[in-house]
N, CA, C and O of each residue as an XYZ file, in Angstrom:
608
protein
N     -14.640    -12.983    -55.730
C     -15.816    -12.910    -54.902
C     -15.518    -13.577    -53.557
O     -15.162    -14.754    -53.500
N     -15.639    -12.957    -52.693
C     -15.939    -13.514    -51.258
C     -17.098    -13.426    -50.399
O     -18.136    -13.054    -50.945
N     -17.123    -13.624    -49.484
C     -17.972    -14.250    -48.228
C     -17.588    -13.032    -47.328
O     -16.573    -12.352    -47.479
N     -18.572    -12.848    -46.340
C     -18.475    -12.059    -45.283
C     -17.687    -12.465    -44.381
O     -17.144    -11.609    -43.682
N     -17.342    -14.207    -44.090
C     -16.740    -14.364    -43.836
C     -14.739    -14.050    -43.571
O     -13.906    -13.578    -42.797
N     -14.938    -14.786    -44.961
C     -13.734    -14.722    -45.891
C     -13.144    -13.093    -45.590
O     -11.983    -12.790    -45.316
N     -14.095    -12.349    -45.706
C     -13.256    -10.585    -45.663
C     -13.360    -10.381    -44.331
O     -12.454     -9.600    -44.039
N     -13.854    -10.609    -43.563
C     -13.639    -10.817    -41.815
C     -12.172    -11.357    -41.291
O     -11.633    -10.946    -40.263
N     -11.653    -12.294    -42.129
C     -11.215    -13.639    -41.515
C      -9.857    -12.507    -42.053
O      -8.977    -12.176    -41.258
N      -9.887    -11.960    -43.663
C      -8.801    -11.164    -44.010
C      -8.421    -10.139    -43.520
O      -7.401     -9.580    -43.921
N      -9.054     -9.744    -42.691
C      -8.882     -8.345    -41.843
C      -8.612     -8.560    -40.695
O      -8.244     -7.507    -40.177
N      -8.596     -9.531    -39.881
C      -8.963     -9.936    -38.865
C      -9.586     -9.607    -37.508
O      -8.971     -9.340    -36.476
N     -11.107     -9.680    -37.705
C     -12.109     -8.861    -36.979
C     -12.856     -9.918    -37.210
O     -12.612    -10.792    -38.041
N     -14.055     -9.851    -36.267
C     -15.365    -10.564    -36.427
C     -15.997    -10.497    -37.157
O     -16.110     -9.297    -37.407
N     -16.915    -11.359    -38.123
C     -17.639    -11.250    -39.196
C     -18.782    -10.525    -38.687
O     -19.551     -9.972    -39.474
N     -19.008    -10.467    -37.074
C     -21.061     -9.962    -37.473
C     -20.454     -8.415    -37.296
O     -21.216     -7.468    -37.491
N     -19.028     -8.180    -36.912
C     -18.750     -6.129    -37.692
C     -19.324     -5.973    -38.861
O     -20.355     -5.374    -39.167
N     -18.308     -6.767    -39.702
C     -18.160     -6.528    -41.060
C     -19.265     -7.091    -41.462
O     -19.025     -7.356    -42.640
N     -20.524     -7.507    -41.185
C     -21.993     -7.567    -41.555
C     -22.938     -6.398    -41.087
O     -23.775     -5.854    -41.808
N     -22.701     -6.121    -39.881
C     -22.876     -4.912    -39.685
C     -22.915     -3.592    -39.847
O     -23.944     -2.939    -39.676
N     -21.828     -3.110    -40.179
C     -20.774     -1.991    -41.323
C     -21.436     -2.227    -42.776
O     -21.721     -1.247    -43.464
N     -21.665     -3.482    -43.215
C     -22.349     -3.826    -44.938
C     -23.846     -3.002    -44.272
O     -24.034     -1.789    -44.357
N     -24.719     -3.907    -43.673
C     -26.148     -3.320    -43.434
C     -26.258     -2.102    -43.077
O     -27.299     -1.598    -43.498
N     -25.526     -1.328    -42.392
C     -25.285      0.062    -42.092
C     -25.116      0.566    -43.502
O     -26.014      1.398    -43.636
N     -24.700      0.522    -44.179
C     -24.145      1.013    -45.443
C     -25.299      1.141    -46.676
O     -25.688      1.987    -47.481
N     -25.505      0.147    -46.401
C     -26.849     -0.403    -47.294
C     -25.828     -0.803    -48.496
O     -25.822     -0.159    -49.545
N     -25.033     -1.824    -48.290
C     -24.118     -2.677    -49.476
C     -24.696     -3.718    -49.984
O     -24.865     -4.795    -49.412
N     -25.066     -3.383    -51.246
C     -26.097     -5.579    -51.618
C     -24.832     -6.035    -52.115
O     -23.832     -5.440    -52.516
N     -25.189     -7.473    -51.960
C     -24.319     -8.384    -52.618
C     -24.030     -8.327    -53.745
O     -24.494     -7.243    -54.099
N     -23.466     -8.866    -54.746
C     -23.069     -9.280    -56.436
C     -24.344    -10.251    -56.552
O     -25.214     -9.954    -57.371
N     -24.473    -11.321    -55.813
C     -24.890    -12.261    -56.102
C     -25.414    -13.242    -54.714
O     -24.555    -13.104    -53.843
N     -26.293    -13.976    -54.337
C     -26.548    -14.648    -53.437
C     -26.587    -16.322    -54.173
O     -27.117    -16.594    -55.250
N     -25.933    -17.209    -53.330
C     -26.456    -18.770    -53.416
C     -26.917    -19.371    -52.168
O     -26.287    -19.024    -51.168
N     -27.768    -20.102    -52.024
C     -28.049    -20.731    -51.076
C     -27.906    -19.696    -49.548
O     -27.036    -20.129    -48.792
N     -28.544    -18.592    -49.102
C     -28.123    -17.954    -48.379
C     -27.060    -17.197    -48.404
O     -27.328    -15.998    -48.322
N     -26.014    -17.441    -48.482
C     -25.198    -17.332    -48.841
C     -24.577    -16.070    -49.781
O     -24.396    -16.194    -50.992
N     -24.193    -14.458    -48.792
C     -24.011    -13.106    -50.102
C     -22.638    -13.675    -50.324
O     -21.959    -14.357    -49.556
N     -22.363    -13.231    -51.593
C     -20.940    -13.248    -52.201
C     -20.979    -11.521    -52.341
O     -21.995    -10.893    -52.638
N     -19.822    -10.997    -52.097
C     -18.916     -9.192    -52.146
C     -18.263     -9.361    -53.253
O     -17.832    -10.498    -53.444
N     -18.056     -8.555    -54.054
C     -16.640     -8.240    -54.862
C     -15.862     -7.146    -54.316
O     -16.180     -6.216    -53.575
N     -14.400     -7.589    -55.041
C     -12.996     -6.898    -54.341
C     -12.896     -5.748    -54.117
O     -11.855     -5.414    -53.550
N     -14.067     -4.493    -54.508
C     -14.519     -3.027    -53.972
C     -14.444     -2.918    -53.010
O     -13.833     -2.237    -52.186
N     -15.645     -4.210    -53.103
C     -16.500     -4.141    -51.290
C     -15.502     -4.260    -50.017
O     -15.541     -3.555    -49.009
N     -14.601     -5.316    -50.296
C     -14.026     -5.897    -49.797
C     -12.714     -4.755    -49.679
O     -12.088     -4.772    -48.619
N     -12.407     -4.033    -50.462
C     -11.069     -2.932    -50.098
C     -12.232     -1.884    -49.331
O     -11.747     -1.269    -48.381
N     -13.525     -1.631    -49.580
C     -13.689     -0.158    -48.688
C     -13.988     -1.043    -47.600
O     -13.822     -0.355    -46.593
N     -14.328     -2.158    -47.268
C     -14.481     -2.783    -45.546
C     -13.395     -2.650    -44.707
O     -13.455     -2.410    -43.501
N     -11.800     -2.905    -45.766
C     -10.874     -3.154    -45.516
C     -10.434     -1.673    -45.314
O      -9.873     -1.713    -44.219
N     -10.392     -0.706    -45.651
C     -10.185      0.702    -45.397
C     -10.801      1.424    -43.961
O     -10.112      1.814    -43.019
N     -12.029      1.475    -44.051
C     -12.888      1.613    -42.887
C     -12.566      0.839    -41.842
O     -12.502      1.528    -40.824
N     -12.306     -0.445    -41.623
C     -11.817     -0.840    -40.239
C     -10.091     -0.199    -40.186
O      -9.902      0.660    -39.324
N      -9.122     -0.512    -40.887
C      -8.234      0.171    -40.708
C      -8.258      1.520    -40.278
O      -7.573      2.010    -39.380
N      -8.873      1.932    -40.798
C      -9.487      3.696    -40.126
C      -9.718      3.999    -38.565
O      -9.263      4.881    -37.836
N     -10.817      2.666    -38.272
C     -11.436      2.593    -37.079
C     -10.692      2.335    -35.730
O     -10.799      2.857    -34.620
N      -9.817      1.241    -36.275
C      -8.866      0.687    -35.914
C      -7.929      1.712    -35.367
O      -7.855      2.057    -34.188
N      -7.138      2.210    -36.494
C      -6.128      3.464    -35.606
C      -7.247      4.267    -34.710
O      -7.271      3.985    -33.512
N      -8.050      5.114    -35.134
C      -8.474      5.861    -34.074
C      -8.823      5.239    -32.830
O      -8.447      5.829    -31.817
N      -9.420      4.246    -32.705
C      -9.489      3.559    -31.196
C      -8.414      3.085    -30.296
O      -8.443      2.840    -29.090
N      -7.566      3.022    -31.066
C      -6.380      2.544    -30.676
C      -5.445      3.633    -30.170
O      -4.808      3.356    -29.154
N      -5.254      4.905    -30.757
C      -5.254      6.457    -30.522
C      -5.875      6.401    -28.850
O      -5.384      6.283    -27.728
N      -6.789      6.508    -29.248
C      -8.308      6.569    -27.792
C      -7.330      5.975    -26.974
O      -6.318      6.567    -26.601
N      -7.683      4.539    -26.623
C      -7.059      3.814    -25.878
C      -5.915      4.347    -25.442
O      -5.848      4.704    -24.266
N      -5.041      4.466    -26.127
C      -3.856      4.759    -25.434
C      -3.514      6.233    -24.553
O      -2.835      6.370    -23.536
N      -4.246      7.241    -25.346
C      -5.027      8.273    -24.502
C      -5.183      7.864    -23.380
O      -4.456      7.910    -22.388
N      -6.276      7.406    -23.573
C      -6.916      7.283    -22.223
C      -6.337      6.400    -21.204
O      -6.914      6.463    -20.118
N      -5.410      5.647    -21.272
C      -4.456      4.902    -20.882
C      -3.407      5.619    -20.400
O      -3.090      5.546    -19.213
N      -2.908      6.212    -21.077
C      -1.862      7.487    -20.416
C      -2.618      8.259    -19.341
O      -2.217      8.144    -18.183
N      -3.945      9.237    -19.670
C      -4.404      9.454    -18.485
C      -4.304      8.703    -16.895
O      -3.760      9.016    -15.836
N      -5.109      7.594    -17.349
C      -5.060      6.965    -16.111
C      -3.441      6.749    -15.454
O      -2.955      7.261    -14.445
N      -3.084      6.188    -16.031
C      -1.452      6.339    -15.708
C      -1.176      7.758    -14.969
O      -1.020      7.828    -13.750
N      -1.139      8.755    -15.740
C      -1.063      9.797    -14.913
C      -1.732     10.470    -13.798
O      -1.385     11.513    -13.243
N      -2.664      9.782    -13.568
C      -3.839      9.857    -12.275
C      -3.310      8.990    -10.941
O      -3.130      9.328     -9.772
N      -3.141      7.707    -11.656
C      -2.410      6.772    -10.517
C      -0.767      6.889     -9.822
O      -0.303      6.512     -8.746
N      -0.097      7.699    -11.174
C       1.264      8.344    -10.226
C       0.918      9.465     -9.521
O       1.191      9.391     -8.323
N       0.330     10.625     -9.940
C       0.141     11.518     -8.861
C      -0.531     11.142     -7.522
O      -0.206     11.668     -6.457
N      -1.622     10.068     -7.659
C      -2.026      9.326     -6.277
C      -0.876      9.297     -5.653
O      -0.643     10.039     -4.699
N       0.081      8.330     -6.180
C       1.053      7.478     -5.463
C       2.217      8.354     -5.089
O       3.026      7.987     -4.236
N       2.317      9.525     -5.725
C       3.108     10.475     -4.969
C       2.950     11.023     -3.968
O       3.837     11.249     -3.145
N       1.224     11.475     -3.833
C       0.638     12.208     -3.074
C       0.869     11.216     -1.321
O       1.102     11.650     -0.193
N       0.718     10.160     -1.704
C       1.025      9.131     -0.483
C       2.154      8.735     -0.122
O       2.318      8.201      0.975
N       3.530      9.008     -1.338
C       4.857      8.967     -0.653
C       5.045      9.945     -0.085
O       5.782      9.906      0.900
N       4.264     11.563     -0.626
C       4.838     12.530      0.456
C       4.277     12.494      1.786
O       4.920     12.864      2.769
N       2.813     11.955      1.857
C       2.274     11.753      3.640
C       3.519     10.606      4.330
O       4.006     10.727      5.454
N       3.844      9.543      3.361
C       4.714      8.807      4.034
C       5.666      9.343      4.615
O       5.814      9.096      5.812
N       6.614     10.259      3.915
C       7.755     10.506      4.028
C       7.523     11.462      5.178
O       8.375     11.462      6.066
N       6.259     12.456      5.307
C       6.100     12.914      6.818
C       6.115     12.161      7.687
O       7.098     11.992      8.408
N       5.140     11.615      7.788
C       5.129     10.386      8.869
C       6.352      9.980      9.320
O       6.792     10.263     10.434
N       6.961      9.277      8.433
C       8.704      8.818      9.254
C       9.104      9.759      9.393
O      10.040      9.429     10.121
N       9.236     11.240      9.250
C      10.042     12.319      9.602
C       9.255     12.803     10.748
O       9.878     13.466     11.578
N       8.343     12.651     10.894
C       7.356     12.937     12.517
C       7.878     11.859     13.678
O       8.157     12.247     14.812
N       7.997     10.223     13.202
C       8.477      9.421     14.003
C       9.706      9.410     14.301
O      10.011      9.032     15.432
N      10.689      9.801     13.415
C      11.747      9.523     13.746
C      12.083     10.663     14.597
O      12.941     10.581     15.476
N      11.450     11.674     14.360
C      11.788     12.957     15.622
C      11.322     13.209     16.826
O      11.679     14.110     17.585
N      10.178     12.054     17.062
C       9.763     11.414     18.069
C      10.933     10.375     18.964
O      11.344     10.533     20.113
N      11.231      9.419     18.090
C      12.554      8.239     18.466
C      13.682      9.148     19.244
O      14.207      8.939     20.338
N      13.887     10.284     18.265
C      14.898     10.944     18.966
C      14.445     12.135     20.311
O      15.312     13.007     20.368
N      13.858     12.248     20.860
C      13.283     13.203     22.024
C      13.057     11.678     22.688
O      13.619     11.507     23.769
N      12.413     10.739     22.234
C      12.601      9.916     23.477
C      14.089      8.983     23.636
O      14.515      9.111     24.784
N      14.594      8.472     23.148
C      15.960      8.632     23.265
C      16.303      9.556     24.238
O      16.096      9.348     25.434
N      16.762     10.459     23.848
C      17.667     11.703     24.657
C      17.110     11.776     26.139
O      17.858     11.814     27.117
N      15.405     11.794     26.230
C      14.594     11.691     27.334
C      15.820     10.357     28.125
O      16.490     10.686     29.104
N      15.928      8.984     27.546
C      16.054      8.062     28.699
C      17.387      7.903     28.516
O      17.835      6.991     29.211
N      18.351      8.564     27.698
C      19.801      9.138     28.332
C      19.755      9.793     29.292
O      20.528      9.414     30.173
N      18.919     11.002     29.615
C      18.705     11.920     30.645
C      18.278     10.942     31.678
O      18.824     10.937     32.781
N      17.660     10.404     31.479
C      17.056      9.472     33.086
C      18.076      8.706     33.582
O      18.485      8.627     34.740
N      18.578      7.948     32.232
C      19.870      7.129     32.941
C      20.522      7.873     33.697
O      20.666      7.552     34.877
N      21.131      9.172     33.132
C      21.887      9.942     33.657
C      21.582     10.253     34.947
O      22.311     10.065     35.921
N      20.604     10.682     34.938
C      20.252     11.040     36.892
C      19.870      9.557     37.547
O      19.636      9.543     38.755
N      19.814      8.569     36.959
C      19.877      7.814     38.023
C      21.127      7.098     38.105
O      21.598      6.623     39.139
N      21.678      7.045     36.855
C      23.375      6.547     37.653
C      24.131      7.840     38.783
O      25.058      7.549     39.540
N      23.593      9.098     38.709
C      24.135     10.085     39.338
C      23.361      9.580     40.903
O      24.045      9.285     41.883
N      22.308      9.562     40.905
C      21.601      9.062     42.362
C      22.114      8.179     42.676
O      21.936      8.206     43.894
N      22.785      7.164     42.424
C      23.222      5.343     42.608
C      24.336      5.917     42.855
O      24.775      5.382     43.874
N      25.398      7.107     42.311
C      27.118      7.096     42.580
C      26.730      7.970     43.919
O      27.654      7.708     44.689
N      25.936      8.772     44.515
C      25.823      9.887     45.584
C      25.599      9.235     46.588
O      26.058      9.551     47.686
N      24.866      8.226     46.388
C      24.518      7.284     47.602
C      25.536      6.382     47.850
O      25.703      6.037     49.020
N      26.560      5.734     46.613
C      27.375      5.241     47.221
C      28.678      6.018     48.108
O      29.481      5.705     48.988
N      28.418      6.932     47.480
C      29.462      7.880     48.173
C      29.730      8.458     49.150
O      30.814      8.512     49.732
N      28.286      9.168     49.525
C      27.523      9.550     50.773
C      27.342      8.212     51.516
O      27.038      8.846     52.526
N      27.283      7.362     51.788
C      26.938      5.773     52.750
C      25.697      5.860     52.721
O      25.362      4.723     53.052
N      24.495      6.607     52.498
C      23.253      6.526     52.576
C      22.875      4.999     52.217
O      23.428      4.573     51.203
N      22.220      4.321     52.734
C      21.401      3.097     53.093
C      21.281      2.592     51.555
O      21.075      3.471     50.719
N      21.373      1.467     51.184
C      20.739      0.950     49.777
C      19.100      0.773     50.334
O      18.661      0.905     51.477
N      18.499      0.475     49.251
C      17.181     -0.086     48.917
C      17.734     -1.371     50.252
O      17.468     -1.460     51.450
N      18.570     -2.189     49.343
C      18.501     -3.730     49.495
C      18.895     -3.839     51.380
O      18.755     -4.866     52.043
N      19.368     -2.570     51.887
C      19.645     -2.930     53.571
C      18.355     -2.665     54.106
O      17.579     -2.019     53.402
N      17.885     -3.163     55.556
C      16.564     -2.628     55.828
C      17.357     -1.397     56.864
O      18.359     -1.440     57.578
N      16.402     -0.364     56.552
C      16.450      0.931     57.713
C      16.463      0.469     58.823
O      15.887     -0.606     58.987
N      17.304      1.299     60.274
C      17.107      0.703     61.403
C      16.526      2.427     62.004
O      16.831      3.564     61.646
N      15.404      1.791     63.249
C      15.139      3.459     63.518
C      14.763      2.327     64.815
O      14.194      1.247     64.972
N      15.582      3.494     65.695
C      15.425      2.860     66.911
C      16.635      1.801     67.407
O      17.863      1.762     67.344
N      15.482      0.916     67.973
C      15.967     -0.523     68.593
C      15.357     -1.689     67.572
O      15.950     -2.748     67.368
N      14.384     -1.421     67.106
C      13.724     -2.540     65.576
C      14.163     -2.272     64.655
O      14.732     -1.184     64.564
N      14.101     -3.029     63.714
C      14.340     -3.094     62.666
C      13.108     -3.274     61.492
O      12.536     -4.344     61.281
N      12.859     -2.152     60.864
C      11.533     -2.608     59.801
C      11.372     -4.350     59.629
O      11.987     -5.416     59.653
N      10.279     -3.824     59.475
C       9.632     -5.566     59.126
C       9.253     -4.960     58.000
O       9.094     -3.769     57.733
N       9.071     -6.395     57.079
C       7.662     -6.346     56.016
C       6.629     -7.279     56.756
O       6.861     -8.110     57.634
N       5.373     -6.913     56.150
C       4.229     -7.700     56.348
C       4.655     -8.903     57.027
O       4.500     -8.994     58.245
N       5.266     -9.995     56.237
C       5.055    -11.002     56.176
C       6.511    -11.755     57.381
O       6.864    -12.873     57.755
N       6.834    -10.680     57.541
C       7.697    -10.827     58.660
C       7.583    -10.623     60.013
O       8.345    -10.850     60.953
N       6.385    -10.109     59.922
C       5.938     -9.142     60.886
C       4.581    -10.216     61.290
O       3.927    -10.003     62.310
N       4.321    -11.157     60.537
C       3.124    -11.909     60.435
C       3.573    -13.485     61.081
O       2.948    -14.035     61.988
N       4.648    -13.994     60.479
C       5.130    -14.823     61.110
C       6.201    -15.250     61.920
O       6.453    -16.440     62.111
N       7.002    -14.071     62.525
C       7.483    -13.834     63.704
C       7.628    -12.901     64.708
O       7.728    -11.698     64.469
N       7.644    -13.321     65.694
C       7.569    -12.983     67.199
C       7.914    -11.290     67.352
O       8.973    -10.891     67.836
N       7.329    -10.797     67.082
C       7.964     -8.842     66.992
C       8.817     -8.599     68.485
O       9.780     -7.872     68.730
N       8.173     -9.363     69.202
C       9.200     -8.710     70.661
C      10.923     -9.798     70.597
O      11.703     -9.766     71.549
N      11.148    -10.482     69.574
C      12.339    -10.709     69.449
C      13.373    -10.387     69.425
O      14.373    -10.531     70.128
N      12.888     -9.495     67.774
C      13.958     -8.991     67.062
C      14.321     -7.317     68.046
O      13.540     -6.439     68.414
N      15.725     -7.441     68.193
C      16.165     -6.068     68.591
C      17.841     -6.218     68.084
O      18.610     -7.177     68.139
N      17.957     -5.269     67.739
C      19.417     -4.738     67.760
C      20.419     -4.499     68.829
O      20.114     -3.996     69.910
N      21.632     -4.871     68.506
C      22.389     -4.356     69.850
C      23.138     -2.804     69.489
O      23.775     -2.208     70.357
């Protein structure tokens, strides 16, 4: 004879199931003391059958449904390595057109920088002479005497 306990504790599940599962059933005791139902070893193998039962199938479930999700969250995560993998294949074919773009620029401007040295054409850094003056800037032009400066 056992306790609701006792066949809870042997199965290992919560007793208010396996009180539950009894009242569902409509299972009386052998015998009551002090509150207290006492089961015999019937009771106690079909409790023990029925949760084992219950047991695999939920556990079945679960893992079901566990695999699903699993398979929901890799196809996500594929679906976003392939936008990724565009993306860097959009940028990187970007990197390269601009690249090539400022080879090309270099290119014509080291070609402008060798023509001018070649040709004598004026740098930036000499000032133009036109005339008998010599360009001013502003600030040259601001704090000295303009009828000075002349060239010979």
């Amino acid at each position: 004879m056992k306790t609701i306990k006792q066949i809870a504790d042997g199965i290992g599940i919560d007793k208010q199931r396996v009180y539950r599962y009894i009242c569902r059933n409509h299972i009386t005791p052998m015998y009551r003391e002090a509150g207290v139902m006492y089961y015999d070893d019937a009771v106690e193998s079909l409790v023990k059958s029925h949760f084992a039962k219950s047991e695999y199938i939920s556990d079945v479930r679960q893992t079901t449904s566990n695999d699903v999700v699993i398979d929901v969250v890799i196809s996500m995560l594929k679906k976003e390595l392939d936008i990724k993998n565009q993306q860097i294949s959009e940028l990187t074919m970007a990197l390269e057109n601009t690249t090539a773009s400022l080879k090309a620029s270099q290119a014509l401007h080291a070609g402008t920088m060798q023509r001018q040295l070649t040709d004598g054409a004026p740098t930036p850094i000499q000032p133009e002479r036109t005339g008998e003056f010599v360009k001013q800037g502003f600030f040259q032009r601001l704090f000295k005497n303009r009828n000075t400066i002349k060239t010979d």
